[in-house]
N, C-alpha and C positions, 0 to 999 in steps of 0.2 A: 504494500500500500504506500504509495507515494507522499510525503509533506502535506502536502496541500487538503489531500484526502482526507486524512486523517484530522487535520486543525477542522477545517466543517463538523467531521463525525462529533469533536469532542464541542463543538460550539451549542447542538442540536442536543448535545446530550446534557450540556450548562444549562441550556433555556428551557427543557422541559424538566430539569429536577426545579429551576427557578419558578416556574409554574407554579409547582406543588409547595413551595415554598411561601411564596407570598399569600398571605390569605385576603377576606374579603374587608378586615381593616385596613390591611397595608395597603389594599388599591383604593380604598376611598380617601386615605390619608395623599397617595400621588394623583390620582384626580384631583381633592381638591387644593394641592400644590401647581397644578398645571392650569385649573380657573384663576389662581390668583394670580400667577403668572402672565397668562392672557391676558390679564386687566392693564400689565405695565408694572404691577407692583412686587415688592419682593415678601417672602417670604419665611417667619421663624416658627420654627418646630421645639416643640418645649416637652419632656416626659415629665407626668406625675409619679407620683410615689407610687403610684397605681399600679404604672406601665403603661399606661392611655395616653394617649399623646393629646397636647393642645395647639393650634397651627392660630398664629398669629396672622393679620395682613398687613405689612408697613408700607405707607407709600412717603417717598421723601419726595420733599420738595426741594426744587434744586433753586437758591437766589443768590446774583449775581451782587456782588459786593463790592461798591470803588467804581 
């Protein structure tokens, strides 16, 4: 099996263990990382004592000074 072959086999095999991995918190957590995103704004992710994460929306303002 040649380089190249082989990096795919193991890339298909990363993304579908990744799959099973992520659950359906982890992908509402990066959805909604990717709306606030789309807004222009940035974004902080903060864990509680919990484990549950809480996702902030920062939008800076940028002012010109001088």
């Amino acid at each position: 099996m040649d380089g190249k072959k082989n990096d795919e086999m193991i890339a298909v095999k990363a993304t579908a263990a990744m799959k099973s991995i992520i659950g359906e918190k982890e992908k509402k957590l990066i959805n909604k990382l990717k709306d606030i995103s789309a807004r222009g704004n940035n974004a902080e992710v903060k864990q509680n004592h919990d484990g549950s994460w809480t996702v902030y929306e920062v939008k800076k303002k940028k002012e010109k000074v001088g």
